[in-house]
SEBA-888057 format. One record per atom (N, C-alpha, C): residue in three letters; residue number from 1; x, z, y. Coordinates in Angstrom, 1 decimal. Each point is the difference from the previous one (the first is absolute). Layout:
<segus>
  code  pos      xx      zz      yy
   Ala  NUM       X       Z       Y
...
</segus>
This chain:
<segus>
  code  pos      xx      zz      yy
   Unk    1    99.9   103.8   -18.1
   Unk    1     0.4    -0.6     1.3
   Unk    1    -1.3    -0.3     0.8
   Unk    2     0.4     0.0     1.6
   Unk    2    -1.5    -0.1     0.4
   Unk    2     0.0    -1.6     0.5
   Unk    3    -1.1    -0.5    -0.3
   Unk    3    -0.4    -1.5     0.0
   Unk    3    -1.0    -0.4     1.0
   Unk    4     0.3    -1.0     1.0
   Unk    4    -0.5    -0.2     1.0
   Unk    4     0.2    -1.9     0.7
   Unk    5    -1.0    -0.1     0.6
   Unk    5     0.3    -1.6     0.3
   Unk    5     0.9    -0.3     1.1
   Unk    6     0.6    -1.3    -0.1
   Unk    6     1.2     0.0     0.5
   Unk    6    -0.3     0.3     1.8
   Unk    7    -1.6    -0.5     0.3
   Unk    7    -0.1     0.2     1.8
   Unk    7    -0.1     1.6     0.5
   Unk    8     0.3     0.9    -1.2
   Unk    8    -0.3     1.3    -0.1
   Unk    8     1.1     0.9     0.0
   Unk    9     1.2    -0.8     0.4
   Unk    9     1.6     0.3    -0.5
   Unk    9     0.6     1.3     1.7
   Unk   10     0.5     1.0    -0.4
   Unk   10     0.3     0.7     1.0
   Unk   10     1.8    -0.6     0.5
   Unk   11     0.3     0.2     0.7
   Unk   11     1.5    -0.9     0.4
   Unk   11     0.9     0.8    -0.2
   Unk   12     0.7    -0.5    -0.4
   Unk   12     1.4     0.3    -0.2
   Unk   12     0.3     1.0    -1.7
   Unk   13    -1.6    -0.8    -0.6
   Unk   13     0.3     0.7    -1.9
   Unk   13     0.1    -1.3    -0.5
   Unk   14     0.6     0.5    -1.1
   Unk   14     0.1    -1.1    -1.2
   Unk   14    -1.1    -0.2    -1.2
   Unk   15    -0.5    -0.8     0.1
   Unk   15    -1.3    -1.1    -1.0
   Unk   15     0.6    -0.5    -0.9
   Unk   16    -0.4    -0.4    -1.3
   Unk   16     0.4    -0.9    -0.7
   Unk   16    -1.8    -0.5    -0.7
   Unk   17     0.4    -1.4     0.6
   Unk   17    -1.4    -0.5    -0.4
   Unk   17    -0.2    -0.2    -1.7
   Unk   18    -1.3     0.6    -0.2
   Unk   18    -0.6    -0.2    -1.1
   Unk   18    -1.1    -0.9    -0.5
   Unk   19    -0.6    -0.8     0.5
   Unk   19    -0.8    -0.5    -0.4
   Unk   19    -0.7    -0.6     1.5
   Unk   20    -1.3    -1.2    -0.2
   Unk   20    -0.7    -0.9     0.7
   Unk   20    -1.2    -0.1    -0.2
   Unk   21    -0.9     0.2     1.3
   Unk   21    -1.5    -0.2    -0.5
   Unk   21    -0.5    -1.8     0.2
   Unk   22    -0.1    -0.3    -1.3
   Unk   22    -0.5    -1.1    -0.1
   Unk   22     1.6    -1.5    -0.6
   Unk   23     0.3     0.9    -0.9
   Unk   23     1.5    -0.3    -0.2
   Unk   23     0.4    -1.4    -0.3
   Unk   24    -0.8    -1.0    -0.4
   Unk   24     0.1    -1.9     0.2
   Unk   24     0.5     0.0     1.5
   Unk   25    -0.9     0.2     1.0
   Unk   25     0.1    -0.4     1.3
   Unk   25     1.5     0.3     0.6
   Unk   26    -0.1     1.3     0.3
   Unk   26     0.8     1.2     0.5
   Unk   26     1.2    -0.4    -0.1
   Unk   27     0.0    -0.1    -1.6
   Unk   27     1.9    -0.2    -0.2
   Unk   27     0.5    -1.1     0.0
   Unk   28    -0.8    -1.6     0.3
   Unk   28     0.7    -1.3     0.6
   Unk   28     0.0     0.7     1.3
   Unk   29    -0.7     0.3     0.7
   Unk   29     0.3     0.4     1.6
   Unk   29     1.0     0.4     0.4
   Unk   30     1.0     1.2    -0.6
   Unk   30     0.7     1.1     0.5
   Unk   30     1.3    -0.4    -0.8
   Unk   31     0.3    -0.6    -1.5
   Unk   31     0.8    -0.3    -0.4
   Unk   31     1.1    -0.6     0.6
   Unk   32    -0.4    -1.0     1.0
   Unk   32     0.8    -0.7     0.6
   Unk   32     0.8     0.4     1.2
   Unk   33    -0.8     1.5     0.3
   Unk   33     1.1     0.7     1.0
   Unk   33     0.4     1.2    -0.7
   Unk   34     0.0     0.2    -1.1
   Unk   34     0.9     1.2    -1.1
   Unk   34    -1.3     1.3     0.4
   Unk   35    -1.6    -0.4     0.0
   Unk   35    -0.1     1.3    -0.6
   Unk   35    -1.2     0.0    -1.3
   Unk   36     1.0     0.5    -1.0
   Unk   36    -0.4    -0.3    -1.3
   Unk   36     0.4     1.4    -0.6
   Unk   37    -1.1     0.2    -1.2
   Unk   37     0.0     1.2    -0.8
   Unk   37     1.7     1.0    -0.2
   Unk   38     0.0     1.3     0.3
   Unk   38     1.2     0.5    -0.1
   Unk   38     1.1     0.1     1.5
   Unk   39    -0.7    -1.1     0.6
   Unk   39     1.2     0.2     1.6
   Unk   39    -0.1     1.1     0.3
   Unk   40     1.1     1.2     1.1
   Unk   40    -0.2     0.6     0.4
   Unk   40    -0.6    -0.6     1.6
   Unk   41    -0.9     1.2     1.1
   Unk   41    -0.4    -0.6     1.0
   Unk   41     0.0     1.0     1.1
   Unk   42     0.2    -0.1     1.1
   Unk   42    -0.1     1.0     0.9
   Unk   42    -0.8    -0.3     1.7
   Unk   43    -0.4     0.5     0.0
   Unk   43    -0.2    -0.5     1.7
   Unk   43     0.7     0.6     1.0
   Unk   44     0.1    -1.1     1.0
   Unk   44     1.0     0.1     0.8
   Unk   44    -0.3     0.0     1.8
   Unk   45    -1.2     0.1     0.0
   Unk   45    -0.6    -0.4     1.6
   Unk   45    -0.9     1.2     0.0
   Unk   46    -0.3     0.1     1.1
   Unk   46    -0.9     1.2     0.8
   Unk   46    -0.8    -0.5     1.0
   Unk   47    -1.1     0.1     0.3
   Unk   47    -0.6    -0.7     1.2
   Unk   47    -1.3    -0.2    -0.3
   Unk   48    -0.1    -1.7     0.7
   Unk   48    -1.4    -0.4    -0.8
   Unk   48    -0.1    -0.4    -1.5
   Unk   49     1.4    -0.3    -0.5
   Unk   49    -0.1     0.0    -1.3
   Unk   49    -1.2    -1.3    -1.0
   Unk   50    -0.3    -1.0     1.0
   Unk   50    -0.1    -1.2    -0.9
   Unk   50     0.2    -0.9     0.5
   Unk   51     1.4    -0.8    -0.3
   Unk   51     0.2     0.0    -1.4
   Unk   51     0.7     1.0    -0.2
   Unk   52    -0.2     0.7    -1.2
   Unk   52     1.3     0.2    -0.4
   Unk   52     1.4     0.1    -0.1
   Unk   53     0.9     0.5     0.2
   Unk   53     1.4    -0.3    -0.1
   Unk   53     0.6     0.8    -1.0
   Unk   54    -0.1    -0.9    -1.4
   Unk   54     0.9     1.0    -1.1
   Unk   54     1.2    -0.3    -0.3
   Unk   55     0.8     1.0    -0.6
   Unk   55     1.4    -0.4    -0.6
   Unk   55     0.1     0.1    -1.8
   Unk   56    -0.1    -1.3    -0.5
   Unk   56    -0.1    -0.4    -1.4
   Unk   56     1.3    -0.5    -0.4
   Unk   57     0.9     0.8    -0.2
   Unk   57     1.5     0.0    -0.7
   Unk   57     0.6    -0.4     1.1
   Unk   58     0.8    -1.1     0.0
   Unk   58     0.9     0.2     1.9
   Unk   58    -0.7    -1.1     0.9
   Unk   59    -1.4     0.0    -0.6
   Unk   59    -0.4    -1.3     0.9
   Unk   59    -1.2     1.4     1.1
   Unk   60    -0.6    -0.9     1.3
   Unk   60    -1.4     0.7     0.6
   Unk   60    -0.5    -1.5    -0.5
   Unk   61    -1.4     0.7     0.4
   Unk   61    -1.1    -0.8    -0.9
   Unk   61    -1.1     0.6     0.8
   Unk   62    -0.9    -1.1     1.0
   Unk   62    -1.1     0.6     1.0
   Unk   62    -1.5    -0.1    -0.8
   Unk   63    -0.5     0.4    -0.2
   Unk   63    -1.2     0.3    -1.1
   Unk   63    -1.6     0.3     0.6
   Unk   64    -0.9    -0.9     0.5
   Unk   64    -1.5     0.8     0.7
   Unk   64    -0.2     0.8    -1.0
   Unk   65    -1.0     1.2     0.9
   Unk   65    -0.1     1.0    -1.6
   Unk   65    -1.6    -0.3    -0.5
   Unk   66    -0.4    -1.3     0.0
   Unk   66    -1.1    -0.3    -0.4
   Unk   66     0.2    -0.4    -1.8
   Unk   67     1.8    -0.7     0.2
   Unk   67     0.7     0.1    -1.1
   Unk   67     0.3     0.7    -0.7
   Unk   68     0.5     1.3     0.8
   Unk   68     0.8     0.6    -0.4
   Unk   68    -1.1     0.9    -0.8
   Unk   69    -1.6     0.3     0.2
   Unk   69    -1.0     0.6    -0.5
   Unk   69     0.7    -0.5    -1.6
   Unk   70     0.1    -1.3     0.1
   Unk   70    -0.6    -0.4    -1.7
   Unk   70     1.8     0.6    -1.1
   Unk   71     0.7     0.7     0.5
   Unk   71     1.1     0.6    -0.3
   Unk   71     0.1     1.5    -0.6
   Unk   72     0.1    -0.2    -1.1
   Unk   72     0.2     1.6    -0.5
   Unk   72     1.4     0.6    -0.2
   Unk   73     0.6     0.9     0.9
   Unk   73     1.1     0.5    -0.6
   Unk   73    -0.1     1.4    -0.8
   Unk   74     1.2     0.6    -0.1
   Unk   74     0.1     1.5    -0.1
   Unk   74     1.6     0.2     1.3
   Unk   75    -0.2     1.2     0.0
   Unk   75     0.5     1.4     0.7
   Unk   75     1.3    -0.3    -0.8
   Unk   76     1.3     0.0     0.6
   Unk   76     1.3     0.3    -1.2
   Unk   76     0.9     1.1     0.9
   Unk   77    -0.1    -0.3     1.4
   Unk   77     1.0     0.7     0.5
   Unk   77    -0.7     0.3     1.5
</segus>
């Protein structure tokens, strides 16, 4: 599968995050708005695109992609 960081996401595919650079930090940060190892993720905005506007199971979730760099997903759909 091809693997790429999450500010690197094309719109309207499906991600399923895999992993965090610097993984202590990262995963208090993001846990508390559901994005944690295994979610699926998608982007949902076009434009200038930061923040971010993703869709993380039925929630959006606005994301800088200074974040979104430290995010590894893969490619599912």
């Amino acid at each position: 599968m091809e693997k790429c960081k999450l500010s690197e996401i094309e719109l309207n595919k499906i991600y399923k995050i895999i992993s965090f650079e610097n993984e202590e930090v990262v995963v208090k940060e993001f846990d508390n708005i559901g994005i944690t190892k295994g979610r699926e993720v998608s982007l949902t905005n076009v434009g200038l695109s930061d923040p971010m506007i993703l869709k993380i199971g039925d929630s959006r979730v606005t994301l800088r992609k200074k974040l979104a760099k430290k995010i590894i997903v893969e490619l599912i759909k």
